[in-house]
KOLFIDO-675756 format. One line per 3 residues: number of its first residue (from 1); their letters; for each residue x, z, y of C-alpha. Coordinates in steps of 0.1 Angstrom, whole numbers, plus 5000, padded with zeros to 4 digits. Layout:
<nodes>
NUM = a = X Z Y  ...;
</nodes>
This chain:
<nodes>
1 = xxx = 6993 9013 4637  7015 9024 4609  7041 9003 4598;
4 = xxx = 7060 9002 4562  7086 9013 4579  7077 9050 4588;
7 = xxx = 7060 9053 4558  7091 9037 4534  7075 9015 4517;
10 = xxx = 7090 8986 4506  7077 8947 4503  7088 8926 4477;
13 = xxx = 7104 8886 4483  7082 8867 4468  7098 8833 4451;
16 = xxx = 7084 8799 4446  7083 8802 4411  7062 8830 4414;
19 = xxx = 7086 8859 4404  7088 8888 4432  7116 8912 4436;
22 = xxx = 7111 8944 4450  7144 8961 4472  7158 8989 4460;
25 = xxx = 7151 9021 4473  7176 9038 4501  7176 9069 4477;
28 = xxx = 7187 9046 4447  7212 9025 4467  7233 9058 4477;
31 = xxx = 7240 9064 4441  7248 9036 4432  7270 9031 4462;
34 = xxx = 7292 9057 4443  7296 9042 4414  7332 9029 4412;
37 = xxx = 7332 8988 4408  7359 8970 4406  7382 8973 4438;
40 = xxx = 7393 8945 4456  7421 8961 4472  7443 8989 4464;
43 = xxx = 7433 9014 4496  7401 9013 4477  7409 9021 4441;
46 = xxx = 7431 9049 4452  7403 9068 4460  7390 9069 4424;
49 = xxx = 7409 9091 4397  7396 9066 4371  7415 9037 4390;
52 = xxx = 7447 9055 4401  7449 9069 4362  7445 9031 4351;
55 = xxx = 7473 9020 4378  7497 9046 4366  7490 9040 4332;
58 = xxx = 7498 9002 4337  7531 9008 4359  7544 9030 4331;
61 = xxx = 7539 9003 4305  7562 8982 4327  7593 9001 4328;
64 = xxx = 7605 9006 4292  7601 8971 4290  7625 8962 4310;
67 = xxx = 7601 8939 4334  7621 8943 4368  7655 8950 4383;
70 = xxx = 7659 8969 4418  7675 8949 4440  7679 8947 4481;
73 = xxx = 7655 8926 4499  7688 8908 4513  7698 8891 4480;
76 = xxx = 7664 8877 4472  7647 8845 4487  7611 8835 4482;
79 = xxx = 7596 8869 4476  7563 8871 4464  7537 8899 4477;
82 = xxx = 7525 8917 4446  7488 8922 4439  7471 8945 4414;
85 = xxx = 7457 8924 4385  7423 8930 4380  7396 8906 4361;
88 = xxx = 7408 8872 4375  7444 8876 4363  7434 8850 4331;
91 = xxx = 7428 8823 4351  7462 8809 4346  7468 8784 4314;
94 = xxx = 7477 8796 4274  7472 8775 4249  7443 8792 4228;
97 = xxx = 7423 8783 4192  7394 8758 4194  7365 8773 4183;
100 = xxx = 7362 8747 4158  7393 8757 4143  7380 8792 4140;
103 = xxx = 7353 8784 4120  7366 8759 4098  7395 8781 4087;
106 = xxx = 7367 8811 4086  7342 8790 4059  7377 8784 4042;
109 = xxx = 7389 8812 4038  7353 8828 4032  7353 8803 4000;
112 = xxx = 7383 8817 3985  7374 8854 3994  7398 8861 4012;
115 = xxx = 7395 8890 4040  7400 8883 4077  7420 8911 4098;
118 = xxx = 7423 8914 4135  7448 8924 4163  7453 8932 4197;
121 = xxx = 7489 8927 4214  7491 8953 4237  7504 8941 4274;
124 = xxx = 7514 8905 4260  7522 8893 4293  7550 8916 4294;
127 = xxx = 7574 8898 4270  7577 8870 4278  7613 8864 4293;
130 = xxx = 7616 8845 4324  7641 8816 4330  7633 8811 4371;
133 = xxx = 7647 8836 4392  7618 8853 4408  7614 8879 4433;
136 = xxx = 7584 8902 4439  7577 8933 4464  7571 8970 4452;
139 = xxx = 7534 8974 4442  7514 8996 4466  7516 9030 4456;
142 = xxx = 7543 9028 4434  7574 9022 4462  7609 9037 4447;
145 = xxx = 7611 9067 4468  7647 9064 4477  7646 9022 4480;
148 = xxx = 7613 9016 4498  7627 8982 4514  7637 8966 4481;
151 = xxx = 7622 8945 4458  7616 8936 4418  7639 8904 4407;
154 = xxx = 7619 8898 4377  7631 8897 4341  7600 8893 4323;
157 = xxx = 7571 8877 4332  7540 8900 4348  7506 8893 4354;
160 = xxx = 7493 8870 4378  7522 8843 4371  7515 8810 4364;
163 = xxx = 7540 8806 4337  7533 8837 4322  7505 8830 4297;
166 = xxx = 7525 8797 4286  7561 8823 4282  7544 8845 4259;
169 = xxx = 7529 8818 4236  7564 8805 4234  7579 8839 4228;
172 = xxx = 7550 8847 4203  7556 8814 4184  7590 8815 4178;
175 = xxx = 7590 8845 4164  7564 8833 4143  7586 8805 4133;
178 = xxx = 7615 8827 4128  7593 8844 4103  7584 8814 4082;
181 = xxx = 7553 8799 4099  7549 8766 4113  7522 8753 4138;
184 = xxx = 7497 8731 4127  7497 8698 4139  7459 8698 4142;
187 = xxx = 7462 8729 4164  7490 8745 4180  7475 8779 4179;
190 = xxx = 7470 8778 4147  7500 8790 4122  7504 8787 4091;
193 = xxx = 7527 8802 4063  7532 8783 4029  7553 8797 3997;
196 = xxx = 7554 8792 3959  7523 8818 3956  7514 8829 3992;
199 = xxx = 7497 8812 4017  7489 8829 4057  7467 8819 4087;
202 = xxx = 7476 8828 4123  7450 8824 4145  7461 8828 4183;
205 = xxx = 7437 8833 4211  7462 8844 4239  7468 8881 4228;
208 = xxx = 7445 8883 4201  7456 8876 4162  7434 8869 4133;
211 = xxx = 7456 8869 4099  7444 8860 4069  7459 8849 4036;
214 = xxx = 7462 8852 3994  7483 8883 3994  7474 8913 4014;
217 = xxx = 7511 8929 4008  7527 8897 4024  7501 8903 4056;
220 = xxx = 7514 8946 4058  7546 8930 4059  7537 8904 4085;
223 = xxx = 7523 8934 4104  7554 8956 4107  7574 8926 4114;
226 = xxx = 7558 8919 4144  7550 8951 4153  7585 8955 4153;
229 = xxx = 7588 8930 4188  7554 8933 4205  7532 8968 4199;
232 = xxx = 7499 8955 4180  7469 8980 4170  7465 8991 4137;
235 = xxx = 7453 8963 4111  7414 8960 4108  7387 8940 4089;
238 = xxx = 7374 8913 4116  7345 8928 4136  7345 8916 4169;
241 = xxx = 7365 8891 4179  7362 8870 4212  7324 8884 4218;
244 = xxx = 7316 8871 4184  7305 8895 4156  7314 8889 4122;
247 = xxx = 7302 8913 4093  7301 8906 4059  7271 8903 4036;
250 = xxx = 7263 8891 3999  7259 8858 4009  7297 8856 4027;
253 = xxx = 7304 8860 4063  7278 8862 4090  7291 8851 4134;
256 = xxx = 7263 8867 4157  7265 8869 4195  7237 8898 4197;
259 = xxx = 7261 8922 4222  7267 8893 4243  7229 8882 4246;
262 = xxx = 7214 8915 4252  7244 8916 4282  7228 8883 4296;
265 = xxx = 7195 8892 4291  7201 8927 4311  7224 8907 4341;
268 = xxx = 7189 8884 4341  7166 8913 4342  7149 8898 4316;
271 = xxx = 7151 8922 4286  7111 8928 4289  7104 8889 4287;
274 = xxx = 7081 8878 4259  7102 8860 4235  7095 8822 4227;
277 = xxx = 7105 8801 4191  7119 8771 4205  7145 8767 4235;
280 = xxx = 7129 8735 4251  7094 8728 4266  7085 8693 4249;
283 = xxx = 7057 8686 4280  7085 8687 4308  7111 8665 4316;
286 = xxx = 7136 8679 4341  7144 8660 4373  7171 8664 4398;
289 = xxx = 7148 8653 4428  7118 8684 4419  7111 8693 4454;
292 = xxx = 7119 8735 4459  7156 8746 4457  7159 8775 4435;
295 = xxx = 7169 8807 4459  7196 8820 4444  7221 8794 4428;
298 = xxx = 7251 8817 4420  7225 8832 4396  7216 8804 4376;
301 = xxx = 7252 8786 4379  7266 8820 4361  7238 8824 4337;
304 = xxx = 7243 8784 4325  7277 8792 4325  7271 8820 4304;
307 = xxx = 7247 8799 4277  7282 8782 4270  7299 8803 4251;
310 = xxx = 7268 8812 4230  7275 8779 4217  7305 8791 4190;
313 = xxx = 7275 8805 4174  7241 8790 4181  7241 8752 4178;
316 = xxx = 7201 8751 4184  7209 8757 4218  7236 8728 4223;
319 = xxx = 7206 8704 4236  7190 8729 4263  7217 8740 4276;
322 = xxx = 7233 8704 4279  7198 8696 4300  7204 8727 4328;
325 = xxx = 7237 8722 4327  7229 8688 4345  7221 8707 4373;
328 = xxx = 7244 8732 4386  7252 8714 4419  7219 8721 4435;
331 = xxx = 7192 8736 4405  7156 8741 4414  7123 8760 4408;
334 = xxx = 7114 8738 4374  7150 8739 4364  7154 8776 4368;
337 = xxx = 7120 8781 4343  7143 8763 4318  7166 8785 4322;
340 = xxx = 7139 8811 4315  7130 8800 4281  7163 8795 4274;
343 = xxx = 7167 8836 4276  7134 8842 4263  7142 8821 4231;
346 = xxx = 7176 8838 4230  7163 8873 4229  7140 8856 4199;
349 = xxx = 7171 8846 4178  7196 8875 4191  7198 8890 4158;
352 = xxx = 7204 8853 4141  7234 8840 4137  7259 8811 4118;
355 = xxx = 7263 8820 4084  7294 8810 4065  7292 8811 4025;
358 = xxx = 7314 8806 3996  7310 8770 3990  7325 8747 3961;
361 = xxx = 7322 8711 3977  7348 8702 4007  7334 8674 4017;
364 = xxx = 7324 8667 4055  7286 8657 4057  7280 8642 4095;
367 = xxx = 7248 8639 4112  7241 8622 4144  7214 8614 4170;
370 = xxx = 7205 8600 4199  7182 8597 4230  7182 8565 4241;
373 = xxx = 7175 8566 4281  7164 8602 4283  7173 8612 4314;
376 = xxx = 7145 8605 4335  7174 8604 4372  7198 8579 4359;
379 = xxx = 7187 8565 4325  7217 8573 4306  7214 8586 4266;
382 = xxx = 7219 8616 4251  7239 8619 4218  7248 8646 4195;
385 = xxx = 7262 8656 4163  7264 8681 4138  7292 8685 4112;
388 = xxx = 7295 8702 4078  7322 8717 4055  7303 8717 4019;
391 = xxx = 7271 8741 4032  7289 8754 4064  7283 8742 4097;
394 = xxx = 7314 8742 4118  7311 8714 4146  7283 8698 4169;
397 = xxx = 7278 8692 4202  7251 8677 4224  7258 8657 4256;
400 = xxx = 7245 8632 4279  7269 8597 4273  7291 8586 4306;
403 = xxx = 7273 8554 4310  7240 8537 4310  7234 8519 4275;
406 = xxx = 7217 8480 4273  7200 8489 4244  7198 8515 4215;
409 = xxx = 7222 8504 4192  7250 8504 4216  7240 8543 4223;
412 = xxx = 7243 8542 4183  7276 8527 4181  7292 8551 4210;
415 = xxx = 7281 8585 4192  7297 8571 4161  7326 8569 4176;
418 = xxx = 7325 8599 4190  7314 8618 4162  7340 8597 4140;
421 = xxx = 7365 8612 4159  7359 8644 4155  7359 8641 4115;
424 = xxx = 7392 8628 4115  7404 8659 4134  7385 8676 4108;
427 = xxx = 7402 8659 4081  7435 8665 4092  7428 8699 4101;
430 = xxx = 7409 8700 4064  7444 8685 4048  7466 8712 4068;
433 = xxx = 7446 8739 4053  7444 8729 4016  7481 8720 4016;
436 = xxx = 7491 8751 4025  7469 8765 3994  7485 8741 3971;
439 = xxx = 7510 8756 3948  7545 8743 3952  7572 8739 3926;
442 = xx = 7602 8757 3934  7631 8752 3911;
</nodes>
């Protein structure tokens, strides 16, 4: 008898939805066993050039900016170990732009054709100044060679600090404030800069600036300002911002999300999957108690995860994703094949995205719905809403309500509420914005 063994050939898991997946082969794995991933641990990234170039290139960016003081381990109390950042380092609070803020200030600014620019703070982290006294040990690799034994009292703040996100918004905003802007009482990352003729946006997502405004002299001048604190890249159109794609046309300004799909669809490995027009099956009603366990959960919990931020762009997918959402605590087979067509319909619409055009009426048009009892489990409603700015959608959202609902028009009433107060944050945001464009007398 010969076995698949001797011959090496391989035998593929088959799945209960029918799927298989074939191992890789030994060859295959060796190379990609090479392939340098992110470390875990610094005795593992020193053995790449790529990584130690990267860790060198980050230590140097640390010491002109005065980030540490060399002190003996005697003097300090409550050291801390130190860790090489690598993609978790973001997990600690900032105060960052809604997304609903970014596109209501984008259709407005889009109406009075004005351009949007973009910028990158380069190590933001880094200047933030520290008011606690904090001690840290020398980084791996990068000991003082005559003071091994002591340690960094920290001057700045440095990655991996809880306060550090929340000290650089502070340092960033007052020297936004020192320059003339004030936040925006609808959002606090939002700045905004107000004279006899010139008016500014500063939009704030953590280390990343959008700028926009009447005068394009007053924004080179905002530029070199701040450029003059914190080291910012050049000035450029908005392109890419967040994941989000923005390029202009003849009908205004067009968000698309097709990078970031194609990225899902690849992790999925389900680039070759026949597209489908519509993001929900309208014969199946999803049930937490369907009988088989889907095998692989982290899978579909990072994938739904992933849906959500297609949502700054796509509000057709609001509803299905709300639905397998529902599930992440223990998904199965049937809610995995949502999931599916969810990718399937997003490979359909990957080159489709929210269009923002000049448009003369302000006014907010609202439309709402709901489901009453829709969830098969537990009988609760779903609501939703979709808001508009003259022809520009900027807000909606799709969820299932807290609570069960006696009949439909107390679902009704509750989505009105809910819907009613997002308008009025609209509003205000709506009033901040065409103050600010309102000429002022000045005597």
């Amino acid at each position: 008898m010969v076995t698949r063994s001797q011959t090496n050939s391989l035998r593929p898991t088959t799945f209960h939805d029918g799927t298989s997946k074939w191992p890789l082969p030994s060859a295959l794995v060796t190379n990609l066993s090479t392939i340098p991933e992110t470390p875990a641990m610094y005795t593992i990234a020193k053995q790449y050039p790529e990584w130690r170039e990267a860790m060198a290139k980050e230590f140097q960016a640390l010491l002109p900016n005065q980030t540490w003081t060399l002190i003996p381990a005697s003097q300090a109390t409550n050291t801390i170990t130190c860790k090489w950042s690598g993609i978790d380092f973001e997990e600690t609070f900032s105060p960052v732009v809604k997304a609903t803020t970014v596109r209501t200030v984008l259709a407005f600014v889009v109406s009075r054709n004005w351009f949007v620019h973009q910028h990158d703070v380069q190590n933001a982290f880094l200047h933030g100044p520290l008011h606690e006294m904090v001690f840290m040990a020398q980084p791996p690799g990068f000991s003082h060679p005559q003071y091994p034994s002591f340690v960094y009292k920290l001057n700045k703040a440095i990655y991996g600090l809880r306060q550090s996100p929340r000290v650089w918004y502070a340092r960033l905003t007052s020297r936004l404030v020192d320059l003339g802007f004030t936040i925006s009482g609808a959002d606090s990352s939002l700045f905004i800069y107000q004279s006899a003729h010139i008016t500014t946006f500063v939009l704030v997502y953590v280390d990343d600036l959008l700028i926009t405004g009447s005068s394009m002299q007053f924004i080179y001048d905002l530029v070199a300002a701040i450029s003059c604190d914190f080291p910012i890249t050049n000035l450029v159109k908005l392109s890419y911002f967040l994941g989000v794609e923005a390029s202009y046309n003849s009908e205004g300004l067009l968000l698309t999300q097709h990078k970031y799909i194609i990225d899902i669809l690849h992790y999925t490995n389900m680039r070759s999957a026949k597209p489908v027009k519509s993001p929900v099956s309208t014969s199946k009603k999803l049930s937490a108690f369907s009988k088989h366990l889907f095998e692989d959960p982290t899978l579909y919990r990072s994938t739904v995860g992933s849906f959500q931020y297609l949502s700054f762009t796509r509000s057709d997918l609001a509803f299905a994703v709300g639905k397998v959402y529902q599930f992440m605590h223990s998904p199965r087979v049937p809610h995995w094949q949502a999931v599916k067509r969810i990718l399937r319909y997003i490979k359909h619409i990957s080159t489709v995205g929210l269009q923002l055009s000049p448009s003369s009426p302000t006014q907010l048009t609202t439309w709402s719905y709901v489901n009453w009892e829709g969830c098969p489990d537990d009988r609760r409603s779903t609501r939703g809403y979709c808001i508009f700015l003259g022809s520009n959608l900027i807000s909606w959202s799709s969820k299932k309500q807290p609570t069960v609902a006696r009949s439909s028009i107390e679902t009704k009433f509750k989505v009105l509420a809910i819907a009613t107060a997002e308008v009025i944050y609209l509003q205000h945001l709506g009033d901040k914005l065409s103050n600010a464009c309102t000429p002022k007398c000045v005597p």
